[in-house]
C-alpha positions as a printed Julia matrix, in Angstrom:
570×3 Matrix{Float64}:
   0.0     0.0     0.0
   2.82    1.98    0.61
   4.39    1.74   -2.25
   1.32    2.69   -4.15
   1.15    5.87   -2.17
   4.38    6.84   -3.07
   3.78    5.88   -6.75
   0.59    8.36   -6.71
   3.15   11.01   -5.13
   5.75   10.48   -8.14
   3.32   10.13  -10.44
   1.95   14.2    -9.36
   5.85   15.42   -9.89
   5.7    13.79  -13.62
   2.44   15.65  -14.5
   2.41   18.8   -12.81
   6.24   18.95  -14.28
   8.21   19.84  -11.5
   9.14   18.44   -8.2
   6.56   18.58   -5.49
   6.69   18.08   -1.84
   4.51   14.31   -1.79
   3.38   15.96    1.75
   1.2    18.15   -0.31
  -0.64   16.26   -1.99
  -0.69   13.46    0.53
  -3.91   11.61    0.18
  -6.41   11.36    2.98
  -7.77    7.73    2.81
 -10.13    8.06    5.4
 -10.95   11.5     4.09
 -14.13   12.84    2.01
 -13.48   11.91   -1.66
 -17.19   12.07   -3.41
 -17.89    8.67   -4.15
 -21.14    7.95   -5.33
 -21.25    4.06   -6.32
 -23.55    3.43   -9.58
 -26.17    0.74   -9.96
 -25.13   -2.09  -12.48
 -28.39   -1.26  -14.73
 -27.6     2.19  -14.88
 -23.92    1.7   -15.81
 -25.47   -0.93  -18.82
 -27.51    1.85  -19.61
 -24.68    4.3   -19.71
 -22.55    2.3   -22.17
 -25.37    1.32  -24.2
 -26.12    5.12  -25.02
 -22.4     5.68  -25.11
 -21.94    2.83  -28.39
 -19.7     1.05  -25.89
 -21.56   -2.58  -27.55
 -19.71   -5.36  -28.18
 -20.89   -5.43  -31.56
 -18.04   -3.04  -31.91
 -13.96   -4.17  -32.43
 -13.57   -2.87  -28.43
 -10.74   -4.09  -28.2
  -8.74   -1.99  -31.3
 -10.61    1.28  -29.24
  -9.2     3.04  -25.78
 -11.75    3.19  -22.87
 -10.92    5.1   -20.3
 -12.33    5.41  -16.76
 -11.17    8.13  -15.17
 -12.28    7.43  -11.11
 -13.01    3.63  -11.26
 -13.66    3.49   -7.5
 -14.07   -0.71   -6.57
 -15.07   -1.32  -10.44
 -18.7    -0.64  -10.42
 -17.64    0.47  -14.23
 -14.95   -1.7   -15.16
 -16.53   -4.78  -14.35
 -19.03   -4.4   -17.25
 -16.45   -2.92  -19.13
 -14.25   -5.84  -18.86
 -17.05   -7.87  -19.87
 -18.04   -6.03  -22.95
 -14.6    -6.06  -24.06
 -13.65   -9.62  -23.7
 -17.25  -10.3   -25.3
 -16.41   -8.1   -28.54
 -12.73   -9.6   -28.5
 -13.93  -12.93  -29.26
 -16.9   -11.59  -31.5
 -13.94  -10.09  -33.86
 -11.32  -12.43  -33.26
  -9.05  -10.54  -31.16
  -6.7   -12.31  -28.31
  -7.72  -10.79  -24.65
  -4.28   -9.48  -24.08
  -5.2    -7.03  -26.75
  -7.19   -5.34  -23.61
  -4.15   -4.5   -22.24
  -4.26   -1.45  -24.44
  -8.22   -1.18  -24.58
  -8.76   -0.02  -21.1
  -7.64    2.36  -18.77
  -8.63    3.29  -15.44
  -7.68    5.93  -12.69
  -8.21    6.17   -9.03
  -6.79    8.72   -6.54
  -7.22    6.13   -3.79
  -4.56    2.74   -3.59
  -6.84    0.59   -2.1
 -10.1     1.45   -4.65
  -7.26    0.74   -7.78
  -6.23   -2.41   -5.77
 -10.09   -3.74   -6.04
 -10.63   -2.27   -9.9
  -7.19   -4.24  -10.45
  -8.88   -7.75   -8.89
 -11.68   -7.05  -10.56
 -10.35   -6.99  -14.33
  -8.03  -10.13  -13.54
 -10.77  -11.94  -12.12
 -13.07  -11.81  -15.32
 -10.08  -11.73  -17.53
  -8.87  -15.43  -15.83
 -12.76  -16.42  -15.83
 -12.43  -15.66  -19.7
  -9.34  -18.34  -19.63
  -6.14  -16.42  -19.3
  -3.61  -17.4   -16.82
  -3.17  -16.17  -13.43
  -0.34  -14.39  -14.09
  -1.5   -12.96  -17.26
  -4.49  -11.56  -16.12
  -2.66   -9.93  -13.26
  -0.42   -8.34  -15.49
  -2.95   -7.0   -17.77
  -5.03   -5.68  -14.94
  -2.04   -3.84  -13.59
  -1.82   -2.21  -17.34
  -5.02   -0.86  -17.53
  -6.11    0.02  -13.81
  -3.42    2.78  -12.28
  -3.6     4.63   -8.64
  -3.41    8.04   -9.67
  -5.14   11.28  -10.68
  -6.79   11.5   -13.67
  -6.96   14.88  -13.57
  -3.51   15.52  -12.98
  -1.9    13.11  -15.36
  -0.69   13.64  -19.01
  -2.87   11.71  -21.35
  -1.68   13.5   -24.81
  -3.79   14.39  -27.13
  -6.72   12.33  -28.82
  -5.98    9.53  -26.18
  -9.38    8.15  -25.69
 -12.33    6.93  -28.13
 -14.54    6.53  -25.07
 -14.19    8.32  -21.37
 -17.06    6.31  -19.01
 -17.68    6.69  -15.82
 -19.34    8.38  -12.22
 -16.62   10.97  -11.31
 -16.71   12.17   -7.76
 -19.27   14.36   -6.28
 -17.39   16.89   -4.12
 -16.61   20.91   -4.39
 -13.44   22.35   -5.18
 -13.24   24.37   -1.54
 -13.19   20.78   -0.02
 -10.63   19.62   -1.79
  -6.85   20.61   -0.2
  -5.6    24.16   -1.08
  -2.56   22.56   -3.02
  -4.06   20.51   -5.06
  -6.83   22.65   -5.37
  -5.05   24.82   -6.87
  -2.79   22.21   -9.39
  -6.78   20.59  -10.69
  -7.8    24.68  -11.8
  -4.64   24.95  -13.88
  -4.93   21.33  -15.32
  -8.8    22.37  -15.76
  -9.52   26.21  -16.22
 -13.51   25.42  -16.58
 -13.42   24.94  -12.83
 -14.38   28.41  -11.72
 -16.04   29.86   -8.32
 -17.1    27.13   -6.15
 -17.04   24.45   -9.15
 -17.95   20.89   -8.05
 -14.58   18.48   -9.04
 -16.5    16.97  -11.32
 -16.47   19.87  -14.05
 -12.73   19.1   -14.4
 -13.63   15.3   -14.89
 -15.61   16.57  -17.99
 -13.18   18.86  -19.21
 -10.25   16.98  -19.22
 -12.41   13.75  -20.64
 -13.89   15.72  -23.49
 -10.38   17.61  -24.07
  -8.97   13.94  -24.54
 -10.99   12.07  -26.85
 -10.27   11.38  -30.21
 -12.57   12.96  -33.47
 -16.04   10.9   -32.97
 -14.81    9.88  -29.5
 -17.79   10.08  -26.43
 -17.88   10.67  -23.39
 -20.37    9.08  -21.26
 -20.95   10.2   -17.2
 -23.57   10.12  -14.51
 -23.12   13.88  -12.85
 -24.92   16.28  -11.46
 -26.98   18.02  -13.82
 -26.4    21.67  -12.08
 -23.42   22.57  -14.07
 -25.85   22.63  -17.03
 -27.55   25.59  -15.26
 -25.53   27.44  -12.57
 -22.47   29.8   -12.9
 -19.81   27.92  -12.1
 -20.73   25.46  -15.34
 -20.39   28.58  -17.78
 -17.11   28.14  -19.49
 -17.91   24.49  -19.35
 -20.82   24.88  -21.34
 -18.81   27.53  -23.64
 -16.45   24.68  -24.05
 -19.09   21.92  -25.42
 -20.92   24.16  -27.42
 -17.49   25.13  -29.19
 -16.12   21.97  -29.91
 -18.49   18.53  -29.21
 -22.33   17.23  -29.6
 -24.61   16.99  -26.91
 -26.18   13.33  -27.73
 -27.76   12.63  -24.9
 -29.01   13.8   -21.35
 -31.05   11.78  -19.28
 -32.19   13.52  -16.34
 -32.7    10.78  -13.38
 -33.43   13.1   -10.75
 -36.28   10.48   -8.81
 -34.75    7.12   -9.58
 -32.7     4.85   -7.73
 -29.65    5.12   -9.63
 -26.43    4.43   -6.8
 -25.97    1.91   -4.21
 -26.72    4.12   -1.7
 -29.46    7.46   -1.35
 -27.91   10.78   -2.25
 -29.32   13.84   -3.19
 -27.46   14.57   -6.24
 -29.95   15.83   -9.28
 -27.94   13.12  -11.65
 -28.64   13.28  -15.25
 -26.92   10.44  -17.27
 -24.58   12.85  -20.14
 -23.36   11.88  -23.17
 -21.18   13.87  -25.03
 -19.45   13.33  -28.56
 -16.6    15.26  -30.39
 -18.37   15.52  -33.68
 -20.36   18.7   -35.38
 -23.67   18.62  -33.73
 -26.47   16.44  -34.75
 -29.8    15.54  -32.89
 -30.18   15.45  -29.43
 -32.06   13.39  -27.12
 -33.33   15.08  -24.07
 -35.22   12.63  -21.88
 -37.06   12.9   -18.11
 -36.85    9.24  -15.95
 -39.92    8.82  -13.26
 -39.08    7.69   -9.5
 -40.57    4.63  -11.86
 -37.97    4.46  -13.94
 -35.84    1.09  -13.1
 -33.56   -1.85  -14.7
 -36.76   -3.12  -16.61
 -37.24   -0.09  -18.57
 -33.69    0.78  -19.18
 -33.62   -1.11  -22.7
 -36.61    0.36  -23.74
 -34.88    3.81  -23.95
 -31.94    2.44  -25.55
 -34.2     0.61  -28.2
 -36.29    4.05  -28.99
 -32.95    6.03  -29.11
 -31.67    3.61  -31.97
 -35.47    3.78  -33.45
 -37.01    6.76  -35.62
 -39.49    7.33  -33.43
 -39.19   11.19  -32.64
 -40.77   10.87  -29.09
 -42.06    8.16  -26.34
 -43.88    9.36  -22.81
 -44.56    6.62  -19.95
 -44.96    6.22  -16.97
 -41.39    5.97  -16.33
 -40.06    7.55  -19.19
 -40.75   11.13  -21.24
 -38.55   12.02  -24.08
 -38.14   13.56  -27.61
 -35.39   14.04  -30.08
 -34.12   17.16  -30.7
 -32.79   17.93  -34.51
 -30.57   20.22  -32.4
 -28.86   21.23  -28.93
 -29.59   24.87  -27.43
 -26.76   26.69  -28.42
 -25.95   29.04  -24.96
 -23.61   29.04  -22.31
 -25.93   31.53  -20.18
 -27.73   28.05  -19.33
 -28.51   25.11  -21.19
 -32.78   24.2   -21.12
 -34.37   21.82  -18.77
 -38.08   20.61  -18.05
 -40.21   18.4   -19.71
 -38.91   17.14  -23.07
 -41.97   17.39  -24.91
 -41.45   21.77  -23.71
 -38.15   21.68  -24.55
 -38.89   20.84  -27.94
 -41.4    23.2   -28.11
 -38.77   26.0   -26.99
 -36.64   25.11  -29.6
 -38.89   24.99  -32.14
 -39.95   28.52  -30.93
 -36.51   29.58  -30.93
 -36.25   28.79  -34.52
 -38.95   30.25  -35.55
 -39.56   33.56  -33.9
 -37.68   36.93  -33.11
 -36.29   37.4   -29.76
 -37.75   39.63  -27.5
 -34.87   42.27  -27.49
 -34.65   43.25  -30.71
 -33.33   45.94  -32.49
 -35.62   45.52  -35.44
 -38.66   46.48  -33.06
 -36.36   48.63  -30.44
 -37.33   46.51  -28.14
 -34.86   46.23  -25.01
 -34.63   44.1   -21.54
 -33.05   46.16  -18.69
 -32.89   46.51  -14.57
 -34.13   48.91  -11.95
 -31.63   50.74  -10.22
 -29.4    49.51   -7.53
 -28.47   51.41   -4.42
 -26.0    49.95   -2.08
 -28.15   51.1     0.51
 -31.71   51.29    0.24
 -31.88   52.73    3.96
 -30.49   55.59    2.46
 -31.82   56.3    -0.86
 -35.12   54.88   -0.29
 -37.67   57.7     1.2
 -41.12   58.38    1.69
 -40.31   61.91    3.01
 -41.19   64.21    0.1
 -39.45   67.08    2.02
 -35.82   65.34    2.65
 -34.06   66.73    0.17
 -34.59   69.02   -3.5
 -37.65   67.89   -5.23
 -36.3    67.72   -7.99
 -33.54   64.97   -6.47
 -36.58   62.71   -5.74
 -37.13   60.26   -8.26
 -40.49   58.25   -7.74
 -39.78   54.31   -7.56
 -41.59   51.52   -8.34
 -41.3    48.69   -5.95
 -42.23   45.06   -6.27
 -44.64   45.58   -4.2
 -46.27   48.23   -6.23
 -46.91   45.82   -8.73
 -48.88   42.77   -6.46
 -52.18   43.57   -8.03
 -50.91   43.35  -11.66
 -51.37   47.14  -11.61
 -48.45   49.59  -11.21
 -49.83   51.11   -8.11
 -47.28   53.75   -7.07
 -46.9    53.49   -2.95
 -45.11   56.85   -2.53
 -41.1    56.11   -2.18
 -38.34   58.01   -3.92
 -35.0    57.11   -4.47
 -32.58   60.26   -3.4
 -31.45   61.11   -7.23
 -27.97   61.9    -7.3
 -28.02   61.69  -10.77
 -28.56   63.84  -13.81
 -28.72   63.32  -17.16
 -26.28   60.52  -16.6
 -24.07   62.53  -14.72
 -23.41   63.04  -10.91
 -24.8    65.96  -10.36
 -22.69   68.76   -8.05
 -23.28   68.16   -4.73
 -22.7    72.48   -4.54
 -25.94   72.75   -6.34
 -27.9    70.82   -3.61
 -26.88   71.95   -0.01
 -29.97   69.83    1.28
 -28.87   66.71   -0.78
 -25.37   67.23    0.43
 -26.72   67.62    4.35
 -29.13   64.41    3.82
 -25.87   62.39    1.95
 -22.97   63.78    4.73
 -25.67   63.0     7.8
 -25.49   59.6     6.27
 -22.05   59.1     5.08
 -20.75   56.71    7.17
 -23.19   54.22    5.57
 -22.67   55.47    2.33
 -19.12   55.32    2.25
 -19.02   51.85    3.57
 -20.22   50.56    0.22
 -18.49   48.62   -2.14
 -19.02   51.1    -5.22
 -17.8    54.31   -2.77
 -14.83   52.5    -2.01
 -14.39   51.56   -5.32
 -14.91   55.32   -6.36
 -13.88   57.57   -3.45
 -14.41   61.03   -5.11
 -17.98   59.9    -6.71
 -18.71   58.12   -2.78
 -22.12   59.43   -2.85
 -23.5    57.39   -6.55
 -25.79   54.5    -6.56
 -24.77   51.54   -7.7
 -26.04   51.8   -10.85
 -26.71   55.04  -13.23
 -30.15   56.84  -13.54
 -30.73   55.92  -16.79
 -32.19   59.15  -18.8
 -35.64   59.19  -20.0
 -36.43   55.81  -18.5
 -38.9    57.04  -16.11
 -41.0    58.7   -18.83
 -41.37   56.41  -20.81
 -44.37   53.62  -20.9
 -42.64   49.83  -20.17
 -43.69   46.72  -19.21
 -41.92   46.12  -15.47
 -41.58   42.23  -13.86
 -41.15   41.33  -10.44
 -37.5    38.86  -10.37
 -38.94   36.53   -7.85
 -42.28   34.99   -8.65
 -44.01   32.02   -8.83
 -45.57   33.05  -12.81
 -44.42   35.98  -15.02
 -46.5    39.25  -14.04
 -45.92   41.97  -16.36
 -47.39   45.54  -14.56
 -47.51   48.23  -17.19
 -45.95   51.96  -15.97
 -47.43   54.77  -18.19
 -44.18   56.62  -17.7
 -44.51   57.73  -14.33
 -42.0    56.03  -11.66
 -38.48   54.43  -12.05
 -38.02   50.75  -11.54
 -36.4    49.31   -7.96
 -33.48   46.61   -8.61
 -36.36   43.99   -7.83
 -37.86   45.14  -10.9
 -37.08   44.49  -14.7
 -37.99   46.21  -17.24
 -38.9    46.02  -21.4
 -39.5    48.87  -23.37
 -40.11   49.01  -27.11
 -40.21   51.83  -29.65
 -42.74   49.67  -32.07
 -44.82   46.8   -29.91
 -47.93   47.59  -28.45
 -47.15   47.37  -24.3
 -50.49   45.94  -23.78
 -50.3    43.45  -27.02
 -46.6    42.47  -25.8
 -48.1    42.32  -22.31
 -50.54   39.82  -23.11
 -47.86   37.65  -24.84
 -45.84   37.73  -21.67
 -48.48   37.27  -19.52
 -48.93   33.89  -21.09
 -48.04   30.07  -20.23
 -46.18   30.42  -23.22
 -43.8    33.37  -22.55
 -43.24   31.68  -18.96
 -42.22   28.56  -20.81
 -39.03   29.83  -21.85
 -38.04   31.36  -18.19
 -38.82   28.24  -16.77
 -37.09   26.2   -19.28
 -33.74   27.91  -18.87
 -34.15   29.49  -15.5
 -33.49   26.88  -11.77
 -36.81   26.8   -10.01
 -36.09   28.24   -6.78
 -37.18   26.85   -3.35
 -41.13   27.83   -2.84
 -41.36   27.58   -6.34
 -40.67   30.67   -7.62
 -38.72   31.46  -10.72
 -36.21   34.22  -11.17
 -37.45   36.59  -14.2
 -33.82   37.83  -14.64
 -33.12   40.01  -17.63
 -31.19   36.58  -19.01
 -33.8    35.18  -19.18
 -36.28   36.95  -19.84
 -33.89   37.92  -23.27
 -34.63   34.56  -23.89
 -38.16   35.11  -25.1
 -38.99   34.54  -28.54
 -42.29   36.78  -29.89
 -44.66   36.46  -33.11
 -42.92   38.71  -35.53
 -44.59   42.39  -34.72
 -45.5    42.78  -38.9
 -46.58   39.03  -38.69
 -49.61   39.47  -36.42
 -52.73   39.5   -36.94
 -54.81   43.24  -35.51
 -57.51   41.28  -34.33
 -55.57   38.64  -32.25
 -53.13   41.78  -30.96
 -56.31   43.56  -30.43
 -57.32   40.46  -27.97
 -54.27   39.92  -26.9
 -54.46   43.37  -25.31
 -57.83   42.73  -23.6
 -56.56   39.52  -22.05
 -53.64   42.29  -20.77
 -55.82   43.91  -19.43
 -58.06   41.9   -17.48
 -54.96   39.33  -16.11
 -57.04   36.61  -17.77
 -53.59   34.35  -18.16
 -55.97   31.41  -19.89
 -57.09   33.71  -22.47
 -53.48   35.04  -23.23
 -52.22   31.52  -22.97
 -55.08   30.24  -25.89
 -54.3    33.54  -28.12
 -50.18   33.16  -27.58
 -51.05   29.72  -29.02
 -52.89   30.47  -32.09
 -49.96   33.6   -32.93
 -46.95   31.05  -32.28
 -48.7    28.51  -34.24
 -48.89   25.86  -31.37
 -51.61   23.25  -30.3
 -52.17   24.29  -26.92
 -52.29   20.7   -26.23
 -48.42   19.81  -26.33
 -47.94   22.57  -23.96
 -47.46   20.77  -20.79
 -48.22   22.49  -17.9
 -46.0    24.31  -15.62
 -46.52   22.57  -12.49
 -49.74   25.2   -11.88
């Protein structure tokens, strides 16, 4: 055991390419190391979608499994490949160079190494033989660490670990983001599994994992997603969020991913049930391989895309039959900004300190440094019902104004400095100390615009007729051609919520966030396109809130049968 430890430690020096100190990056056995064990059916299922068949010559191809744990992969591996070595007439020694498999732990590569010499003497091969082959393919050391060269792999399989970066010690840490500059902010390890597995496949070479399916949609999955949408195929993602997919319960939100480098083609996007289980794992397979465009189950929802979502802002999720939906939508139709319409997405203004800058005192400072604000609270009875507060304006015309000019502004703002200064953005800008976060934005206030609350369980667009400013919890869309109350009764619609909820996270309570990305994300009838007496109705159904009756007209101006739009969860 030892002397694997210190194999692991020389190993590091090789690939980081210098000498380290092995104290460093001195593995914790007993430590945390994210191991989530996969069921046997779901691994089948895994190389199945992945083409790893033993219909193919396996063993003239290069698995690799990059954190092999106690084999829960490699077993079936090893079986598919001494299956598809007799099938083509290969001897099983040619696995030697077939498979390879990584483990950070010595005692985990210990077990994957029994395991491949126990099926490979089962098979017929020697003791000795087997032993030696096993100790080929099945090393104790970092994947992400080690120097695979270029197109090294036709297939990369596997369950990498399921722990964040911030856990992981500072040293090495630090050596996995270099190795793997996708990992950003508090990335979970397993980004860098997929980057470096992608980054070392061959041309037509796949990638197959069971991960987390949050990196599709958070932050810290951005340049990840950048990174696919570059230079691979989505082929597959199999969200298994309710079934019983590892040896033991963990709340993980896995989606089975497979990945190929190769142009991109059509996508499957499918939803398992908590009823989803080993029996109906070869139906999926079957319907993948069929030309069938889409099956729904019990167990099992899920269409064929002719594309993937092209976006590193998020990547879509929901019900497959929505998703195609969206992108047929998205093909189809304008986006909501647009400059052909002058139609533009934008944010309320940010303070720093809203116990400053937020008043109900009409007499606190100049009027004409009170600017009235619209709250989300203003907006509760799909109304913009003005409750009174001002934000203290230092702002004019885009420009700070001179605090000279205003001795009761500059009383109010000095009375008050110590919390103004303490902000970020007056640190960051010592002689302007006294701005809001953001700028005033000229002319906004006047002008008529549809306003959104972020937080909400269903869009609610609130039409201003030009007479407050929006609060930071507020959005905003203003248009120099559409109709507010025609636009408003598109966005007011299932339809128009459809696309937040597709690429937006559902937050706890079940709200969404209406965030300017995603709200950008809206694709509207073309404004020359529409018909005056639908727009005419659409702006009734505005007006009275009557989502149904914006959700049936939406329908009939986006061309869809309001019967493959699957509810929201309403």
């Amino acid at each position: 055991m030892a002397g694997r430890r210190r194999y692991a430690e020389r190993q590091l020096s090789l690939d980081l390419g210098q000498e380290v100190d092995p104290h460093v990056f001195q593995i914790d056995e007993a430590g945390e190391h994210g191991e989530v064990f996969t069921r046997r059916w779901v691994v089948e299922l895994i190389l199945d979608l992945s083409g790893f068949t033993v219909d193919r010559d396996l063993g003239g191809l290069v698995a690799v499994e990059p954190s092999c744990g106690s084999g829960a992969f490699l077993t079936p591996m090893t079986e598919r490949l001494i299956v598809s070595c007799r099938i083509h007439d290969r001897p099983l020694s040619d696995i030697r160079s077939a498979l390879r498999a990584f483990d950070l732990l010595p005692a985990n590569a210990e077990l994957a190494q029994k395991v491949v010499a126990g099926a490979l003497v089962e098979a017929g091969l020697n003791d000795a033989e087997a032993k030696s082959i096993s100790k080929d393919c099945v090393r104790c050391g970092d994947f992400l660490l080690t120097s695979h060269g270029d197109d090294a792999a036709d297939f990369v399989l596997g369950n990498p670990p399921y722990i964040r970066l911030e856990d992981v010690p500072t040293a090495r840490s630090a050596a996995y983001r270099r190795a793997c500059p996708t990992m950003r902010g508090r990335s979970d390890i397993f980004v860098g599994f997929i980057e470096m597995g992608l980054r070392i496949l061959k041309p037509d070479g796949v990638l197959g994992f069971i991960v987390a399916d949050r990196w599709m949609h958070n932050q810290y999955g951005a340049d990840l997603r950048r990174l696919v949408s570059s230079r691979y195929a989505v082929e597959a993602i199999v969200s298994m969020h309710d079934v019983d997919a590892f040896e033991e319960s963990v709340s993980a939100y896995p989606a089975v991913t497979v990945i190929r480098r190769a142009e991109q083609s059509t996508a499957v996007v499918a939803n398992a049930t908590k009823a989803f289980g080993e029996a109906n794992a070869p139906s999926l397979t079957k319907w993948v391989g069929s030309r069938r465009k889409s099956v729904s189950t019990t167990a099992l929802s899920a269409v064929k895309l002719s594309e993937w979502f092209d976006s590193e802002l998020s990547w879509p999720s929901g019900d497959p039959a929505n998703l195609a939906l969206v992108a047929d939508l998205e093909r189809r139709f304008p986006s909501l900004q647009d400059q052909a319409t002058g139609t533009r997405v934008g944010i309320g203004v940010a303070s720093g300190a809203d116990s400053v800058y937020l008043t109900d005192d009409p007499d606190l400072v100049e009027p004409d440094r009170l600017l009235p604000l619209l709250r989300t609270r203003d907006t509760t009875s799909g109304e913009a019902k003005w409750s009174g507060t001002h934000l203290v304006n230092p702002w004019e015309n885009g420009q700070l104004v001179a605090l000279d000019d205003y001795p009761m502004l500059a009383a109010y703002l000095d009375s008050r400095s110590v919390d103004v200064r303490k902000r970020h953005v007056a640190q960051k800008y010592p002689t302007n100390w006294f701005r809001t976060i953001d700028r005033v934005e000229p002319g906004l206030r006047e002008k008529d615009k549809l306003v959104l609350p972020d937080l909400k369980a269903f869009i609610q667009p609130v039409l201003d007729r030009g007479q407050t400013y929006p609060h930071h919890g507020l959005y905003f869309i203003t248009s120099e051609r559409w109709d507010l109350e025609v636009l408003g009764g598109l966005l007011l619609s299932d339809i128009a919520e459809l696309f937040v909820a597709t690429y937006c996270v559902k937050m706890r309570g079940g709200c969404y966030r209406f965030q300017a990305q995603y709200l950008r994300r809206i694709r509207v009838p073309g404004l020359d396109d529409l018909d005056g007496g639908l727009a005419a109705e659409l702006a009734i159904a505005f007006r009275a809130r009557d989502r149904k009756y914006a959700t049936e007209l939406a329908a009939t101006a986006y061309g869809v049968d309001q019967k493959h739009l699957v509810r929201l969860g309403r």
